[in-house]
C-alpha positions, 0 to 999 in steps of 0.5 A, a space after each residue: 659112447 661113441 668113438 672119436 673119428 674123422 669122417 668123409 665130413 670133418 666130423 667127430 661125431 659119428 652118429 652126427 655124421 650118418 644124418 647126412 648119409 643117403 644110405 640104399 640097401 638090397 630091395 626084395 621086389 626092385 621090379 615089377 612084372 616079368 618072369 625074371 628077377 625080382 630082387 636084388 638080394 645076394 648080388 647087389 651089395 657093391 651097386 648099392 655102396 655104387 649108389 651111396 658113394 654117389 647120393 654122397 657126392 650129389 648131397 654135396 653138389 645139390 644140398 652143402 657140406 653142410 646140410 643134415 637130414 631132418 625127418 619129415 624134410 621137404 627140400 625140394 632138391 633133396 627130393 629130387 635127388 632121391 627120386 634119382 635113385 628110385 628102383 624104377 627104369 627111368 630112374 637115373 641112378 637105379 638098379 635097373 640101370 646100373 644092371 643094365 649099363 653092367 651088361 657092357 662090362 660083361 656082368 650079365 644082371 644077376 653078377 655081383 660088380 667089383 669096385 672097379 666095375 661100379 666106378 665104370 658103370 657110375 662114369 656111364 650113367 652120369 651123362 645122362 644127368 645134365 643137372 649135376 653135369 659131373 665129370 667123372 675121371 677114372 684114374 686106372 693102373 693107379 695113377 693120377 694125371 693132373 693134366 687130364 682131370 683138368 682138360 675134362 673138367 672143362 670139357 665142353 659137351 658134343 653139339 646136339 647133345 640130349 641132356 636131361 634138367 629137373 623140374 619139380 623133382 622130374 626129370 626132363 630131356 632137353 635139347 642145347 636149343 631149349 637152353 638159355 644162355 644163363 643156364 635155365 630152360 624153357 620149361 623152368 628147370 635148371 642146368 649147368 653151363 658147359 663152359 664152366 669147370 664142373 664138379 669133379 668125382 674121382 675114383 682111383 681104384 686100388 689093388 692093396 695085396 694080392 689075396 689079403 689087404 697089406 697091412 703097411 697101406 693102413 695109414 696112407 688109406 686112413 690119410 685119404 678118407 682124412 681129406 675135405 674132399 673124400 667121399 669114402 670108398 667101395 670095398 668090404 670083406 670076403 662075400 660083404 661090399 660095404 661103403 666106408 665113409 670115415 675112421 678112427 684116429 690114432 692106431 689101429 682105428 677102425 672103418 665106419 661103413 654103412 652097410 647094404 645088406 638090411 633088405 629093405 622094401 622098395 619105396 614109391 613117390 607120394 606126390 612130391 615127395 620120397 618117403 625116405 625112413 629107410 633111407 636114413 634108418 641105419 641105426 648105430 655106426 658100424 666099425 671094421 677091422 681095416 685088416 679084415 679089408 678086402 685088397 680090392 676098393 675104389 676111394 673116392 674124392 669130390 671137388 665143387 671147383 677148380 679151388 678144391 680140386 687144386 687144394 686136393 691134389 696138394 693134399 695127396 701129396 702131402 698127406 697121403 703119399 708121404 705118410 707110408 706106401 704110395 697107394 697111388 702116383 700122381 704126374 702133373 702131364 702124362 708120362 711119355 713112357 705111359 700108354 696115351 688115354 683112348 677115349 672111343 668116339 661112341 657112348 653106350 645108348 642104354 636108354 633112348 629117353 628115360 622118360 620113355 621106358 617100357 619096364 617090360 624090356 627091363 623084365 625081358 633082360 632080367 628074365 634072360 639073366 635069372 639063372 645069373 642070380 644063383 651063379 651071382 649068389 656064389 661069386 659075392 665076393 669083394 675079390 675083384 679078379 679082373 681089376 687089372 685087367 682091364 684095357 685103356 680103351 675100355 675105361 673112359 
């Protein structure tokens, strides 16, 4: 039997739910060669529900609310999207990545990431994504400015800029010349226009408590992973970072998660395709206490267009932030009291060109972290202790 719920897809049927989950789970060899690590078992929990919460807000870019994993599925954009997610170097979204962007964030490879940390390093490794074309927004200290996602969502990219399209399922750089004016380019792939408004994934990372999650924040949480536009939210329990993607009506409902601590083998491309039994291979759905949350977490929202993005704002207000405790504040324009937001003139460089990887670089810097994996092993806690503390400066 399974239970009634509402889940990150309006739906009422959890099992029915989890086909469209992309689920990525700890890898026992993540990289090949080298003297350092190998795997990212023990410390690797919160880049994998990072991974999730993205593959889930790509799913619905690239592939529809509506769309649901069939196996044996050749949907080339579906297969595209996998190989986004590869433990490979070049690879957008990888775990070699997503380390590698976290040594900015001084996590050294090797740390366990809070849920704040992973919502940086996501911000960072989109830009090297030029067929979803996201604008991510942070909204740090809790507060939401309309004004600000609005401006970025229609932002246009700096002249010059190396984006990269795909192409069969393959990524390839290429450069604002290359690009026609309705969007394809020369060498038959497809990207955005930037004068168009981008699709939005928002994170708004939450501290609710100080060393145990406050009870009286249940129902306005439960109300946001209620919303159309939720994608869920990073967090989990003491040593444990799940990725929840719905609950239970009704009091006392539980979380469904989707859990990444099943190690799983690491999975290379047969010609065109990914094969992707572990992708989807989750079983039953798992519930949680919501008490037994850990008071760090990041939710997240995703909005196609301008219509979504308007008709979420309304819904936060309506059916979030009036049903108990503010988890958060939204303001139309920055309050004049607030620190103004500082975005830095340079973007981190992790890789000159994702085509153009040497996986033995990556193994030098996880060689030069290996004793990190014991230290990692010890701090895999969900208790994020510099979640505040973290300077405007440094966010965006």
């Amino acid at each position: 039997c399974v239970c009634v719920c509402v889940c990150a897809y309006g739906c009422v049927d959890a099992c029915m739910c989890m086909r469209a989950c992309i689920c990525l789970c700890l890898c026992p060899r993540c990289s090949k060669g080298g003297t350092g690590l190998t795997s990212d078992a023990s410390w690797g929990c919160t880049m994998r529900c990072g991974q999730m919460v993205l593959a889930e807000a790509l799913s619905r870019l690239h592939l529809g609310r509506d769309w649901r994993w069939t196996a044996g599925t050749g949907n080339r954009s579906y297969h595209a999207l996998l190989r986004m997610f590869l433990d490979k170097p070049d690879s957008v979204y990888s775990l070699q990545q997503i380390a590698q962007f976290g040594v900015d964030f001084n996590r050294k490879v090797g740390e366990w990431f809070g849920p704040n940390n992973m919502c940086q390093v996501i911000k960072k490794m989109a830009k090297y994504d030029g067929w979803s074309n996201l604008a991510i927004h942070i909204a740090m200290d809790m507060t939401i400015v309309e004004s600000e996602i609005y401006a970025l969502c229609k932002g246009v990219e700096v002249t010059g800029a190396k984006r990269h399209s795909y192409q069969d399922g393959h990524m390839k750089s290429i450069s604002p010349a290359e690009e026609s004016p309705d969007g394809a380019t020369a060498n038959g792939g497809v990207s955005l226009r930037c004068d168009e408004f981008k699709p939005l994934l928002l994170f708004v990372p939450l501290r609710l408590g100080l060393e145990t999650f406050e009870k009286q924040y249940s129902e306005p949480l439960k109300a946001c992973l209620h919303l159309p536009q939720s994608i869920g939210m990073i967090g989990g329990r003491p040593r444990m970072a799940f990725w929840f993607y719905g609950c239970q009506k009704g009091d006392g409902g539980k979380l469904f998660y989707l859990d990444p601590h099943t190690v799983q083998a690491s999975v290379e491309p047969v010609r065109d395709r990914i094969p992707d039994e572990t992708f989807h291979n989750v079983g039953r759905p798992s519930l949680m206490n919501m008490y037994e949350l850990e008071p760090s977490m990041a939710v997240g929202f995703f909005c196609a267009n301008k219509e979504e993005l308007e008709d979420l704002f309304n819904r936060l207000r309506r059916d979030v932030l009036a049903v108990g405790p503010a988890l958060f504040e939204i303001f139309t324009n920055r309050p004049a009291n607030m620190p103004a937001l500082v975005i830095p003139d340079a973007d981190l460089q992790p890789l000159d060109d994702p085509e153009d990887v040497d996986e033995a670089g990556f193994d030098d810097l996880m060689a030069d972290s290996s004793l990190a994996a014991v230290a990692g092993a010890g701090h895999n806690s969900c208790a994020d202790e510099e979640f505040e503390i973290i300077e405007m400066g440094e966010v965006m």
